[in-house]
CHARMM-style PDB file with segment names, atoms N, HN, CA, C and O in Angstrom:
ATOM      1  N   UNK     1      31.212   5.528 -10.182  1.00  0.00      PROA
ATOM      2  CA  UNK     1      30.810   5.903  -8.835  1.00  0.00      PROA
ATOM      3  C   UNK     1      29.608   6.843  -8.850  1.00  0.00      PROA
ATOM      4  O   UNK     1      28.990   6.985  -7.795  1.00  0.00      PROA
ATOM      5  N   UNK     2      29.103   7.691 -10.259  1.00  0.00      PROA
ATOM      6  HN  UNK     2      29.605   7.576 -11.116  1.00  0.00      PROA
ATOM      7  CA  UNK     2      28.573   8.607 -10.209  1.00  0.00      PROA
ATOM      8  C   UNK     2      26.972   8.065  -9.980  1.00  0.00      PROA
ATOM      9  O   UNK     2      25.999   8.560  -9.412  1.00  0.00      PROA
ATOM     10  N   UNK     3      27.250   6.548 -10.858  1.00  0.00      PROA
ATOM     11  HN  UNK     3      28.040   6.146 -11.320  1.00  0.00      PROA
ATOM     12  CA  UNK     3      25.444   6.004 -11.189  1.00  0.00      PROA
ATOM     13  C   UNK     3      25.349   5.296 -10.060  1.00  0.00      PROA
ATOM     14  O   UNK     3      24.345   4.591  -9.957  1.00  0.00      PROA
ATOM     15  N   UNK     4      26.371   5.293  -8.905  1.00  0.00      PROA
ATOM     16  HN  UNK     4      27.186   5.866  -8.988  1.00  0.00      PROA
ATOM     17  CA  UNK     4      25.656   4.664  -7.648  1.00  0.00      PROA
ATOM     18  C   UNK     4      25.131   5.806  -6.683  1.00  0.00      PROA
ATOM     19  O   UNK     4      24.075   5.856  -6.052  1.00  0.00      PROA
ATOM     20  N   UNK     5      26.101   6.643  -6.750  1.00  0.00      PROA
ATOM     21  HN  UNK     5      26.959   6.603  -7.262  1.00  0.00      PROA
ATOM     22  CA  UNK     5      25.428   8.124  -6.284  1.00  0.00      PROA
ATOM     23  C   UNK     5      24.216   8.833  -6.224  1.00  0.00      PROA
ATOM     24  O   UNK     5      23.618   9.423  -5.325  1.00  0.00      PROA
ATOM     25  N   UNK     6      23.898   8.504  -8.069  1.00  0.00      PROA
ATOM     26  HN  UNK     6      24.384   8.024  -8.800  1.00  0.00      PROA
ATOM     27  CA  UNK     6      22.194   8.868  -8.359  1.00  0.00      PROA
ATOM     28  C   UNK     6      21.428   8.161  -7.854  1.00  0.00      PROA
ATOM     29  O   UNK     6      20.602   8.592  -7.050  1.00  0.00      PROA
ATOM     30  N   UNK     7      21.515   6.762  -8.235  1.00  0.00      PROA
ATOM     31  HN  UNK     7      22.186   6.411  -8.889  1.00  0.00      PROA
ATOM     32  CA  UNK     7      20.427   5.835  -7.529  1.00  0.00      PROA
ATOM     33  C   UNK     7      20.311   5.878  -6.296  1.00  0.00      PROA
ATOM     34  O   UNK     7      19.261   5.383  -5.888  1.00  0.00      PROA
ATOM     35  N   UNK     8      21.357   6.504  -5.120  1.00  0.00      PROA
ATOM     36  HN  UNK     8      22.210   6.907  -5.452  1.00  0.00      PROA
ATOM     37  CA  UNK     8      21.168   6.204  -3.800  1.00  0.00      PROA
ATOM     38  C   UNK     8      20.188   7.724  -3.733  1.00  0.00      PROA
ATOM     39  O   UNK     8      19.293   7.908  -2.908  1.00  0.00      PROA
ATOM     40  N   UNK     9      20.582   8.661  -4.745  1.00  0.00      PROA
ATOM     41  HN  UNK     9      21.309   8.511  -5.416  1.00  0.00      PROA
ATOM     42  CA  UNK     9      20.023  10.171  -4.557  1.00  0.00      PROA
ATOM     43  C   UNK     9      18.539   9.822  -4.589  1.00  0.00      PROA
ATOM     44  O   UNK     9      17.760   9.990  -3.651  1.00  0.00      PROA
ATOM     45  N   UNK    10      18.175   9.189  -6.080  1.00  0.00      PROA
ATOM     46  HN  UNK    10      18.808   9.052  -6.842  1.00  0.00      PROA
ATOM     47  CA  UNK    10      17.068   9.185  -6.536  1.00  0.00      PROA
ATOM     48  C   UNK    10      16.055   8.067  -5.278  1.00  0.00      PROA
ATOM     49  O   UNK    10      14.870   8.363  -5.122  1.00  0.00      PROA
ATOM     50  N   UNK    11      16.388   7.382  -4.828  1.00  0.00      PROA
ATOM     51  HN  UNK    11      17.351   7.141  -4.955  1.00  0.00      PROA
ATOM     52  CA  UNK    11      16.174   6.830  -3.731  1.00  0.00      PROA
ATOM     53  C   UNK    11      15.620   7.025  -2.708  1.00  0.00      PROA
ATOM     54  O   UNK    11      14.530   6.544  -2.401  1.00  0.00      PROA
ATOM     55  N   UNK    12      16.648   8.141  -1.688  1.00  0.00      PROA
ATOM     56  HN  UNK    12      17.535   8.531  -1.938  1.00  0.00      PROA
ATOM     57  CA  UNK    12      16.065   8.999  -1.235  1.00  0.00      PROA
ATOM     58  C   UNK    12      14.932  10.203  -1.527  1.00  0.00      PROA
ATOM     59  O   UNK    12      14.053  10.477  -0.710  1.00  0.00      PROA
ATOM     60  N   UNK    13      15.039  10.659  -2.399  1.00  0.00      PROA
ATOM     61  HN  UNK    13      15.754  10.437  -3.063  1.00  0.00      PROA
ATOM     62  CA  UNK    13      13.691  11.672  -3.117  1.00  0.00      PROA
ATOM     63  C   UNK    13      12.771  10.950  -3.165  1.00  0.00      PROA
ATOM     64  O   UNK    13      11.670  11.399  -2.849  1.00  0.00      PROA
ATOM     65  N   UNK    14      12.913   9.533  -3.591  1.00  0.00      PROA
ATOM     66  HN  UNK    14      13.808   9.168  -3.848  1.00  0.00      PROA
ATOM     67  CA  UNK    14      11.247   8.597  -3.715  1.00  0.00      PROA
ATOM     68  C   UNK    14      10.593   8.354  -2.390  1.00  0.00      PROA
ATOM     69  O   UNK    14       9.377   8.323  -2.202  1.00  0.00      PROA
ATOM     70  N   UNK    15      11.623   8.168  -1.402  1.00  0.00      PROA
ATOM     71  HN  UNK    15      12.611   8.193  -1.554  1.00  0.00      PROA
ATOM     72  CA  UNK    15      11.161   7.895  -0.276  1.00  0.00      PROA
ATOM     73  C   UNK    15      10.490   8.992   0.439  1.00  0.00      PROA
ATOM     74  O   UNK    15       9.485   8.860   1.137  1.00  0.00      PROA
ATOM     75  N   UNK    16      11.311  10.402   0.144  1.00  0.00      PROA
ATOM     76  HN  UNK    16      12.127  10.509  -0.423  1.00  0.00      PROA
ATOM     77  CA  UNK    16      10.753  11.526   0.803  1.00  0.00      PROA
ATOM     78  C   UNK    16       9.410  11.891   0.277  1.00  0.00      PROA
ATOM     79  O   UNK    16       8.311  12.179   0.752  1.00  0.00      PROA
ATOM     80  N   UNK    17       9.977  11.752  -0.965  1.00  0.00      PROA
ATOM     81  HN  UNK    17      10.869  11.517  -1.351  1.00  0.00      PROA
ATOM     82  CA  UNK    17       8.388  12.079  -1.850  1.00  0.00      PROA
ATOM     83  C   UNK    17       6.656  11.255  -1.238  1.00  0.00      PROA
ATOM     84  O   UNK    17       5.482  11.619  -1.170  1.00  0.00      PROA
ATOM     85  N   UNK    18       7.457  10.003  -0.906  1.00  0.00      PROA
ATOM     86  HN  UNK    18       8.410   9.707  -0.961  1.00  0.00      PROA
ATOM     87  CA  UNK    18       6.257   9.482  -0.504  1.00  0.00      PROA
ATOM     88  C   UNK    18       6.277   9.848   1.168  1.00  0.00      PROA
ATOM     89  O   UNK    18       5.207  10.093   1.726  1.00  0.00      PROA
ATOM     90  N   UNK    19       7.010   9.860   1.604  1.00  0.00      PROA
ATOM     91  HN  UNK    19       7.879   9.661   1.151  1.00  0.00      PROA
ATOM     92  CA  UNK    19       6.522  10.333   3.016  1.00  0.00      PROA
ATOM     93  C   UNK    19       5.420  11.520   2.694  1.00  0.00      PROA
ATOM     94  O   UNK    19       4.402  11.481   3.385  1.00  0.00      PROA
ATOM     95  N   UNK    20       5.525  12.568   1.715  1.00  0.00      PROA
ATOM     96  HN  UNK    20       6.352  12.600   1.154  1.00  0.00      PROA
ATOM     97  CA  UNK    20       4.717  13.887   2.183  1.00  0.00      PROA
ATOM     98  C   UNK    20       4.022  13.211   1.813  1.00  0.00      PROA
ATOM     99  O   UNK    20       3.337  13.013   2.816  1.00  0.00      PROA
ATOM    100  N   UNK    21       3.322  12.212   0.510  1.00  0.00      PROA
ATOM    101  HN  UNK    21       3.879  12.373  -0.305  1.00  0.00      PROA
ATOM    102  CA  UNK    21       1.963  11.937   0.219  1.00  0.00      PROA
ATOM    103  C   UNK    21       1.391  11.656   1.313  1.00  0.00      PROA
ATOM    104  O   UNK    21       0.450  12.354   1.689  1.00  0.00      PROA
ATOM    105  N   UNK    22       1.904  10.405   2.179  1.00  0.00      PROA
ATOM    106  HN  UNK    22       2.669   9.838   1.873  1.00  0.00      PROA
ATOM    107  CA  UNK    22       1.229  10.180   3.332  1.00  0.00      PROA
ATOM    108  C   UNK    22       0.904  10.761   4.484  1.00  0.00      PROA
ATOM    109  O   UNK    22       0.042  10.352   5.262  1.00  0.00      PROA
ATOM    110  N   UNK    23       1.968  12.263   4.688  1.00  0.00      PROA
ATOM    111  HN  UNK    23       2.668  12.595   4.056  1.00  0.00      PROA
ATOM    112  CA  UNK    23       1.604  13.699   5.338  1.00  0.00      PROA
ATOM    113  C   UNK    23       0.672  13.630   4.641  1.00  0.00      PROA
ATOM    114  O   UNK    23      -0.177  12.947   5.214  1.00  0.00      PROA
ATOM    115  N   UNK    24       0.269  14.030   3.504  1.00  0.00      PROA
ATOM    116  HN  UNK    24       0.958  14.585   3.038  1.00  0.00      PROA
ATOM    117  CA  UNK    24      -0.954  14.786   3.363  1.00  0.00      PROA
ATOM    118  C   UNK    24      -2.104  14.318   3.307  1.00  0.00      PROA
ATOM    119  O   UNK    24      -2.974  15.189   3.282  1.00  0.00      PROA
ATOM    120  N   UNK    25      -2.577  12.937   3.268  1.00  0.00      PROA
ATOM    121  HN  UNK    25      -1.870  12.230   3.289  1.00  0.00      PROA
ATOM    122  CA  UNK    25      -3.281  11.725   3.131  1.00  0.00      PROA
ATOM    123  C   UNK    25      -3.850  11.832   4.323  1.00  0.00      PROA
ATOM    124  O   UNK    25      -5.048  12.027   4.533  1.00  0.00      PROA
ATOM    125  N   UNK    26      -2.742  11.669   5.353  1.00  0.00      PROA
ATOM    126  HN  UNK    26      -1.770  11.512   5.183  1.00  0.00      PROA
ATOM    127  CA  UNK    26      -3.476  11.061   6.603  1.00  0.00      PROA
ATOM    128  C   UNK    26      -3.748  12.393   7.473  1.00  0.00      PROA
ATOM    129  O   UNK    26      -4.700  12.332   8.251  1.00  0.00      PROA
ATOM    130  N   UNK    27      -3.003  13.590   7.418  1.00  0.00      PROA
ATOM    131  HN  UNK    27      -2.229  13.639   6.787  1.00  0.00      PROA
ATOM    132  CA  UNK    27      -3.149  14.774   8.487  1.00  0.00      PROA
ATOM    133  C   UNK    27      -3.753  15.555   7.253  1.00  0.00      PROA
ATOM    134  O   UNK    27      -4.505  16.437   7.668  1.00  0.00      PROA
ATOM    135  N   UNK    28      -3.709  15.538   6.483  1.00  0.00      PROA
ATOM    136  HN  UNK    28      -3.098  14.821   6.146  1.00  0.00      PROA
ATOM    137  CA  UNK    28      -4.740  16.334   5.551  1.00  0.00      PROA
ATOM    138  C   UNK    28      -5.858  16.472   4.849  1.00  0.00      PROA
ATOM    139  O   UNK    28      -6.446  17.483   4.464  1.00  0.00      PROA
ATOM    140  N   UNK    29      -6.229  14.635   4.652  1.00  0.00      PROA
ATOM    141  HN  UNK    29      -5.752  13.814   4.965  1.00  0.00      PROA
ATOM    142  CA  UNK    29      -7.774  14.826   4.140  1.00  0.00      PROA
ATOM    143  C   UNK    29      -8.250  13.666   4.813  1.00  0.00      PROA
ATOM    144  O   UNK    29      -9.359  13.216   4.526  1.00  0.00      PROA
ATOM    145  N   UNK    30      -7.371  13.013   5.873  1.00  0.00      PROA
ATOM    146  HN  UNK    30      -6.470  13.379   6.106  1.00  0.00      PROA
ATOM    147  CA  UNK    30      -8.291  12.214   6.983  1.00  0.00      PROA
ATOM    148  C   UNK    30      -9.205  12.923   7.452  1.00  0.00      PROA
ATOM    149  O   UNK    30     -10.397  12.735   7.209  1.00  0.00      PROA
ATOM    150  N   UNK    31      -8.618  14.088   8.395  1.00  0.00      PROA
ATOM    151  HN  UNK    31      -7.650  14.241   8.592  1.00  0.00      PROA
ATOM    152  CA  UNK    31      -9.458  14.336   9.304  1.00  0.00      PROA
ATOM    153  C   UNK    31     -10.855  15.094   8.528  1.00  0.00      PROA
ATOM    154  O   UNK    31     -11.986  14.984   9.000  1.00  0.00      PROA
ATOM    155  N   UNK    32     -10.478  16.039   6.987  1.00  0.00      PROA
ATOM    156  HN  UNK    32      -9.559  16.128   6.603  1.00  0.00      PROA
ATOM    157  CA  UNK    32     -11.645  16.407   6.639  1.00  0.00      PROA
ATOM    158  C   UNK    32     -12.874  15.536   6.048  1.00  0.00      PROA
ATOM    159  O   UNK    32     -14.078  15.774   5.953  1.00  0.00      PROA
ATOM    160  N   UNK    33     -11.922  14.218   5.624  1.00  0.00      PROA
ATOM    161  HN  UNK    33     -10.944  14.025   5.701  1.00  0.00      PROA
ATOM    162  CA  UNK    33     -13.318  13.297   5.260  1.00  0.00      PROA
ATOM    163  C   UNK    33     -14.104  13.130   6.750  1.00  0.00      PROA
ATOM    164  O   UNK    33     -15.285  13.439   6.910  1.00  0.00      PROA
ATOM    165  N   UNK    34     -13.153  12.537   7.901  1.00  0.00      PROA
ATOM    166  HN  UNK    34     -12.194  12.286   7.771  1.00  0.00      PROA
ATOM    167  CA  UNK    34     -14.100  12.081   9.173  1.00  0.00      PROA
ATOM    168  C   UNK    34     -15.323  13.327   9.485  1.00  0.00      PROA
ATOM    169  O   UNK    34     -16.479  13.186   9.882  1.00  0.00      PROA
ATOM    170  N   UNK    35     -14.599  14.510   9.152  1.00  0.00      PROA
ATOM    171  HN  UNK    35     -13.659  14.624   8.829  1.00  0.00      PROA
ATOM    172  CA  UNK    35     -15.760  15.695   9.315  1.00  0.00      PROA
ATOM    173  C   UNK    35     -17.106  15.672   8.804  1.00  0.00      PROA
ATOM    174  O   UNK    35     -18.247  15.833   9.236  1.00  0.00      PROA
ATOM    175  N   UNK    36     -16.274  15.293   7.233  1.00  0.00      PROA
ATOM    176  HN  UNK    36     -15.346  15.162   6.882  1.00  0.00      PROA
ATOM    177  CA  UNK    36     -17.549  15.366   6.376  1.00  0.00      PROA
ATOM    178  C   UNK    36     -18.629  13.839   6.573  1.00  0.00      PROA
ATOM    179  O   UNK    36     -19.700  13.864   5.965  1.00  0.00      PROA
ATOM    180  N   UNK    37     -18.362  12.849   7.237  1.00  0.00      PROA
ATOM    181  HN  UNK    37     -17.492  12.829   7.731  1.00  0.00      PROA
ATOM    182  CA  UNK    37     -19.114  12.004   7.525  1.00  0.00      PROA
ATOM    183  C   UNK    37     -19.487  11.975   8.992  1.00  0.00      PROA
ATOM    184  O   UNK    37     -20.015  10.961   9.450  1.00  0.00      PROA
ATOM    185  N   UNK    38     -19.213  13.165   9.856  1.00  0.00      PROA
ATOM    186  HN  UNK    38     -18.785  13.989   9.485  1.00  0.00      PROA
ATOM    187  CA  UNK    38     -20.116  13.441  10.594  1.00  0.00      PROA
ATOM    188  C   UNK    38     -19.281  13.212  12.405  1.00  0.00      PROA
ATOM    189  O   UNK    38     -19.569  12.940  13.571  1.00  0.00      PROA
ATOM    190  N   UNK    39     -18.173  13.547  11.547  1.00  0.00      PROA
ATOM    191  HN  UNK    39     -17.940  13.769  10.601  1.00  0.00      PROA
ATOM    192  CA  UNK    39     -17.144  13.165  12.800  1.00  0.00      PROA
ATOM    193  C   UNK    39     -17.418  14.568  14.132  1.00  0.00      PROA
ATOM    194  O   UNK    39     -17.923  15.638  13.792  1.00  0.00      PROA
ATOM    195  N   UNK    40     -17.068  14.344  15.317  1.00  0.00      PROA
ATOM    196  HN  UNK    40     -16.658  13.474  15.593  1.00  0.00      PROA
ATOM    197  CA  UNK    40     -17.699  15.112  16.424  1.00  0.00      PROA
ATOM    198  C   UNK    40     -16.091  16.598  16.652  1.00  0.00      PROA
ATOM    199  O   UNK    40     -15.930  17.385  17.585  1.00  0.00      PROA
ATOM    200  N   UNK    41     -15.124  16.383  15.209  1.00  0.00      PROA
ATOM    201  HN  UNK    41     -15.255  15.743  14.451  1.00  0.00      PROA
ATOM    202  CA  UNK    41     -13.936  17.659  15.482  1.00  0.00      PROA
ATOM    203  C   UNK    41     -14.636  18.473  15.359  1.00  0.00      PROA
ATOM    204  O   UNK    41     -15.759  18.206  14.933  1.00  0.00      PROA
ATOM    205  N   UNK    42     -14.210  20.106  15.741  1.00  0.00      PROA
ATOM    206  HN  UNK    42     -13.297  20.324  16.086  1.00  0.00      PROA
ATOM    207  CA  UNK    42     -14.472  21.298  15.344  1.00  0.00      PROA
ATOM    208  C   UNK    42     -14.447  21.555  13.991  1.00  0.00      PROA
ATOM    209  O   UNK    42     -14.109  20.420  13.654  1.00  0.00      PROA
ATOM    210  N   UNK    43     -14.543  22.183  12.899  1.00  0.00      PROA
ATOM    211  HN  UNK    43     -14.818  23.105  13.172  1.00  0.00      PROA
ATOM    212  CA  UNK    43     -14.156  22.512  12.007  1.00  0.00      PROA
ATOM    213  C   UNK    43     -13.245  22.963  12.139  1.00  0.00      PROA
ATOM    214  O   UNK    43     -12.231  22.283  11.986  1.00  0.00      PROA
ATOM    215  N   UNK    44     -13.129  24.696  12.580  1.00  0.00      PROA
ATOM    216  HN  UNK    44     -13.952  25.249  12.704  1.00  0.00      PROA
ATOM    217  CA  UNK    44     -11.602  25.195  12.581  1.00  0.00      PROA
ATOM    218  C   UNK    44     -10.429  24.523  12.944  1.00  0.00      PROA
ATOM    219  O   UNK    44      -9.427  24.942  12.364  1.00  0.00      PROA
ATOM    220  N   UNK    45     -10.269  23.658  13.686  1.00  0.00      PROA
ATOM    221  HN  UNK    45     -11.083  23.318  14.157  1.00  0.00      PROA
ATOM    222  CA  UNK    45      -9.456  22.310  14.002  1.00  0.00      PROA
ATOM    223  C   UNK    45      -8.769  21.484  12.840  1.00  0.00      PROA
ATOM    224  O   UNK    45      -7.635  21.326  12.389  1.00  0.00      PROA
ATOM    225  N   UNK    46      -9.960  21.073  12.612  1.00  0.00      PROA
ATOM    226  HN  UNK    46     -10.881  21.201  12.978  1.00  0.00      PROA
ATOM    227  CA  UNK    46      -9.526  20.596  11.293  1.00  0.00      PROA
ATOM    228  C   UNK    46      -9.194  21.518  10.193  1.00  0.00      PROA
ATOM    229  O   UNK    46      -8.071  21.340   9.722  1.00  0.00      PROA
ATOM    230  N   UNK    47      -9.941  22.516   9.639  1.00  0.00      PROA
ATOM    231  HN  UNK    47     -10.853  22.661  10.022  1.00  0.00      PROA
ATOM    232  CA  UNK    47      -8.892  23.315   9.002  1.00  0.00      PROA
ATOM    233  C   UNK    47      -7.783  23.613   9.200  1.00  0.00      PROA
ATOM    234  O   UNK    47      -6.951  23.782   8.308  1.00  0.00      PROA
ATOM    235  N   UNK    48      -7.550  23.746  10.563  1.00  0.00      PROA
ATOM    236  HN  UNK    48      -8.225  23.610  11.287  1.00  0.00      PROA
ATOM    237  CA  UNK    48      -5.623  24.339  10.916  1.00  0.00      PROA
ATOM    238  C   UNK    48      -4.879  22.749  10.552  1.00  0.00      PROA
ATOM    239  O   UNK    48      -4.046  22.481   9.686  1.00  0.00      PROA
ATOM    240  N   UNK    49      -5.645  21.701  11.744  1.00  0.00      PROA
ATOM    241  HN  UNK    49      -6.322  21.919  12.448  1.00  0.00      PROA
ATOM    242  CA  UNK    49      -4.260  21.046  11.533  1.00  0.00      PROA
ATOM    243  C   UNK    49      -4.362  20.168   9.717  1.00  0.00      PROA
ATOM    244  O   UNK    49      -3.394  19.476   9.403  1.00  0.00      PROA
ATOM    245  N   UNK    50      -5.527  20.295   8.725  1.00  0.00      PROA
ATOM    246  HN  UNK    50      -6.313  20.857   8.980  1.00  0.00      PROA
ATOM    247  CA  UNK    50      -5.222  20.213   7.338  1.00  0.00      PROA
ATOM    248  C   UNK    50      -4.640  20.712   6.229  1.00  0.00      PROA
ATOM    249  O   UNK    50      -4.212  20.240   5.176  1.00  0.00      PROA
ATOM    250  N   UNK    51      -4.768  22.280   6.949  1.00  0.00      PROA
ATOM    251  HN  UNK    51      -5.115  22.663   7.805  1.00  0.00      PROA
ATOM    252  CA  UNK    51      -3.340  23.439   6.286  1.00  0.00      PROA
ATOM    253  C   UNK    51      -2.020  23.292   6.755  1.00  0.00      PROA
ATOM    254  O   UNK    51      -1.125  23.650   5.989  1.00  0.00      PROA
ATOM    255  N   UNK    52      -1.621  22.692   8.213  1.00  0.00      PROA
ATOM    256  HN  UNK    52      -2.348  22.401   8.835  1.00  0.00      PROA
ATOM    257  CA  UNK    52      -0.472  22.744   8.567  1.00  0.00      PROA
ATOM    258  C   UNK    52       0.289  21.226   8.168  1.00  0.00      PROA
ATOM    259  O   UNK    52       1.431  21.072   8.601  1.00  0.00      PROA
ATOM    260  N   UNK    53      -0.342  20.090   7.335  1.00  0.00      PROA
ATOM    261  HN  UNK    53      -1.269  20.215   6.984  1.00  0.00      PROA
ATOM    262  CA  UNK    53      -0.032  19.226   6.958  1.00  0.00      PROA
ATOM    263  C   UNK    53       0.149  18.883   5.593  1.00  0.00      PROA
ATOM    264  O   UNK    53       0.860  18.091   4.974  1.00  0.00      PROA
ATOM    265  N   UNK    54      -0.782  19.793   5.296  1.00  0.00      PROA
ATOM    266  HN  UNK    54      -1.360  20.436   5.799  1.00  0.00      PROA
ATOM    267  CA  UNK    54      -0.550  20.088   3.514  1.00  0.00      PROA
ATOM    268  C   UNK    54       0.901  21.214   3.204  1.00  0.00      PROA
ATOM    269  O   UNK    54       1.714  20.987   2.309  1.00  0.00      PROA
ATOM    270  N   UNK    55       0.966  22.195   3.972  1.00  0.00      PROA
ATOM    271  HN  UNK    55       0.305  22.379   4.699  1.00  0.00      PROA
ATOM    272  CA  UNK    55       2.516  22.880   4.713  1.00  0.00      PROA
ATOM    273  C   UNK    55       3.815  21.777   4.577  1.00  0.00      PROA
ATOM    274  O   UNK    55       4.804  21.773   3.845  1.00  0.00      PROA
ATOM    275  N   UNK    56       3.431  21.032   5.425  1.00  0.00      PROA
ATOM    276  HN  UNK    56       2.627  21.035   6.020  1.00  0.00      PROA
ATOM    277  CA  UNK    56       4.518  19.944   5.728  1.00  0.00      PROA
ATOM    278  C   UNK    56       4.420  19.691   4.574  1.00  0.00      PROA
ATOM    279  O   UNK    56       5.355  20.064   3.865  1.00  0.00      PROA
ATOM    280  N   UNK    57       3.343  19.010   3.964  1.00  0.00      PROA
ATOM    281  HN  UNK    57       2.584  18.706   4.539  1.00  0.00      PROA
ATOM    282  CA  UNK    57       3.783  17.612   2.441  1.00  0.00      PROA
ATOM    283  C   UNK    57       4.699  19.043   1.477  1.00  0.00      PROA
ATOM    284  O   UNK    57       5.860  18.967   1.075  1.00  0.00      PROA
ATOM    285  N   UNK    58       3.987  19.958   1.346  1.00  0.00      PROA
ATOM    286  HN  UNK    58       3.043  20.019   1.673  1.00  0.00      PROA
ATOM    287  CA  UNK    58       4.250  20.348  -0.127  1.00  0.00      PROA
ATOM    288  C   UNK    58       6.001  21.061   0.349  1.00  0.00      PROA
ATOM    289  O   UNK    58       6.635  21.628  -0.541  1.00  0.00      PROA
ATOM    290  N   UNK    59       6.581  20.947   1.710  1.00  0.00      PROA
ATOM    291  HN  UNK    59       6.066  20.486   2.432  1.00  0.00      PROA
ATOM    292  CA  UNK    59       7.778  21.391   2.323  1.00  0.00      PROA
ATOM    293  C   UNK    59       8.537  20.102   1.973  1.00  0.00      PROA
ATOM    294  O   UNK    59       9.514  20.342   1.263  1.00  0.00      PROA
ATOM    295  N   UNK    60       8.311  18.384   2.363  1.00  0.00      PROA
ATOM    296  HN  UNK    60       7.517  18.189   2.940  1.00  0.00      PROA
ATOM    297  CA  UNK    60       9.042  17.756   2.177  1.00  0.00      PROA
ATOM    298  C   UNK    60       9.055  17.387   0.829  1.00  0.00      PROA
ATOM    299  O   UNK    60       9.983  16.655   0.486  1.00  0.00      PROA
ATOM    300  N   UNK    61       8.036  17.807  -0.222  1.00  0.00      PROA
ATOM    301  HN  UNK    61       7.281  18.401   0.057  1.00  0.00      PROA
ATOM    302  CA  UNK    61       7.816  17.599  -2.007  1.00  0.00      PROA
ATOM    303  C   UNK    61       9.489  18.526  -2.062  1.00  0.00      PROA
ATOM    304  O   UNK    61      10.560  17.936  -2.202  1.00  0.00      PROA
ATOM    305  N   UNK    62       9.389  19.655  -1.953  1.00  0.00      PROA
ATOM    306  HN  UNK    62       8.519  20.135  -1.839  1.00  0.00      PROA
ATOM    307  CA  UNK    62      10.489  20.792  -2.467  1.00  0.00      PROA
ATOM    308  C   UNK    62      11.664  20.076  -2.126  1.00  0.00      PROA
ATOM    309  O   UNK    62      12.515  19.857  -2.988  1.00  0.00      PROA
ATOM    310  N   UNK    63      11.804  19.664  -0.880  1.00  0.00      PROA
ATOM    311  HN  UNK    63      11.112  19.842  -0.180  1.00  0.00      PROA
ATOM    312  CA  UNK    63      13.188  19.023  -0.287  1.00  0.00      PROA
ATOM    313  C   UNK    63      13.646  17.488  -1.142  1.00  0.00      PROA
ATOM    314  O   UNK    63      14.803  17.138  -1.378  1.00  0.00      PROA
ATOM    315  N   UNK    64      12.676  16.909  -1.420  1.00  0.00      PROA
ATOM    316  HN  UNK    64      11.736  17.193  -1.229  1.00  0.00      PROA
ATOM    317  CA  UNK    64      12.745  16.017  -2.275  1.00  0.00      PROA
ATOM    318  C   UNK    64      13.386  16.226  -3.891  1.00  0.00      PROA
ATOM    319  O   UNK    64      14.097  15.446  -4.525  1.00  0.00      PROA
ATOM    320  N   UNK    65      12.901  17.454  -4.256  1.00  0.00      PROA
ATOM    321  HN  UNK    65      12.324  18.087  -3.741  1.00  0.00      PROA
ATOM    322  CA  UNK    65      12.961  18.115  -5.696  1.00  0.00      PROA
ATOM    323  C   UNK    65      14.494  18.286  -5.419  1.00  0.00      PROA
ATOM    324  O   UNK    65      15.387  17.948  -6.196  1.00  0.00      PROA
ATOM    325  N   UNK    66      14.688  18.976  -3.953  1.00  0.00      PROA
ATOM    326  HN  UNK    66      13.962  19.251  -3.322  1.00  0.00      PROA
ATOM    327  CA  UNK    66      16.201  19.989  -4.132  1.00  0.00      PROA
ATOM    328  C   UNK    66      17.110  18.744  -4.204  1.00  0.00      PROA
ATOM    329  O   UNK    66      18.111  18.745  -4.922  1.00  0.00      PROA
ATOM    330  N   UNK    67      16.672  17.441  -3.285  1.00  0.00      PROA
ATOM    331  HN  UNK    67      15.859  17.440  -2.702  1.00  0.00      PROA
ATOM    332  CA  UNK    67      17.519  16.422  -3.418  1.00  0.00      PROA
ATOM    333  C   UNK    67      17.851  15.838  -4.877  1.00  0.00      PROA
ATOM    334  O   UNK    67      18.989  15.613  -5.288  1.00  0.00      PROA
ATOM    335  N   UNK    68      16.931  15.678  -5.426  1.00  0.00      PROA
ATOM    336  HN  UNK    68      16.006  15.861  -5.092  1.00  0.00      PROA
ATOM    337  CA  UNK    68      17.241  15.697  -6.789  1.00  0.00      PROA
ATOM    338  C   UNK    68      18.314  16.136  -7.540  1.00  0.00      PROA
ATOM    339  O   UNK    68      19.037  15.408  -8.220  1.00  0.00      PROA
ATOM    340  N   UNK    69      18.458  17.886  -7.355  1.00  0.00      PROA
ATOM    341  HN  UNK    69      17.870  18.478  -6.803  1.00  0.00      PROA
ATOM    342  CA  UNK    69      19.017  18.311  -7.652  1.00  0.00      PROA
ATOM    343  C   UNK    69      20.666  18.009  -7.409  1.00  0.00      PROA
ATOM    344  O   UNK    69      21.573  18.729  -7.824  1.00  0.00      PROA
ATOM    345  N   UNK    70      20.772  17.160  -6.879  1.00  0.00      PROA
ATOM    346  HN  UNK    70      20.035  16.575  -6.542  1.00  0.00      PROA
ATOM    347  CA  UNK    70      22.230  17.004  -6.460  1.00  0.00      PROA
ATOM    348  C   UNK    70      22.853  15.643  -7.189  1.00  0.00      PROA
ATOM    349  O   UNK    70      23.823  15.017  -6.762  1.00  0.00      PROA
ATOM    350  N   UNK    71      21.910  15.253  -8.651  1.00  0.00      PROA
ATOM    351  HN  UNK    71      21.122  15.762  -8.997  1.00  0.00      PROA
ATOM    352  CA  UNK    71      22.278  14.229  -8.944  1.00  0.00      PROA
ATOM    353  C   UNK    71      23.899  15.044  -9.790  1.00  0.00      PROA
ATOM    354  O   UNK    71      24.224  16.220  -9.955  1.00  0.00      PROA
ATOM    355  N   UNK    72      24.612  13.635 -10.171  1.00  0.00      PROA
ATOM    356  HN  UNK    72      24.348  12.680 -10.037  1.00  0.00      PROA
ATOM    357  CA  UNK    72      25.784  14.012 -10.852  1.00  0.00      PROA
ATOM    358  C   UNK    72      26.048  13.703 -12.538  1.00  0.00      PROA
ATOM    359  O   UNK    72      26.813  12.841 -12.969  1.00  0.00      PROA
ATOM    360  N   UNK    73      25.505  14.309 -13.077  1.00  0.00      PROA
ATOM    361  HN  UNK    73      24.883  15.009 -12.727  1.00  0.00      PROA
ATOM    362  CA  UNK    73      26.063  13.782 -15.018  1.00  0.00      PROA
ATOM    363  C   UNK    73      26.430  12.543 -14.974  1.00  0.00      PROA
ATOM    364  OT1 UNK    73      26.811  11.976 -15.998  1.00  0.00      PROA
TER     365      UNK     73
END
C-alpha cells in the first residue's frame, strides 16, 4: 500500500512543481521580456507583479518539496 502512496505523493509534487514553473514563466519573465522588446507596461509594474510571481513559484516549489516529504519507506 506504501508504493501506491508514494507514487500518488510523488505525483502530486510533479504536478505542483510544474505549476510554479509556469507561475514563473508566464507572470515572471513574460511580462519582463514584453518590456524589454518595447512593450507600452510601466516598469515598476512589472517589477511588482514579476517579484510577486516569482513569490508564488518559489512558495509552491517548497510546498511541493514538503509534499515530498510525506513519502513512506
Amino acid at each position: 500500500m506504501s508504493l501506491i502512496h508514494n507514487e500518488r505523493t510523488k505525483l502530486s509534487a510533479t504536478y505542483l512543481n510544474g505549476v510554479a514553473i509556469a507561475v514563473m514563466a508566464v507572470g515572471g519573465l513574460g511580462p519582463v521580456v514584453s518590456v524589454l522588446n518595447g512593450g507600452s507596461a510601466s516598469a515598476a509594474s512589472v517589477a511588482a507583479v514579476s517579484v510577486i510571481c516569482l513569490a508564488g513559484s518559489i512558495t509552491l516549489h517548497f510546498l511541493a518539496r514538503r509534499l515530498l516529504g510525506s513519502l513512506e519507506p
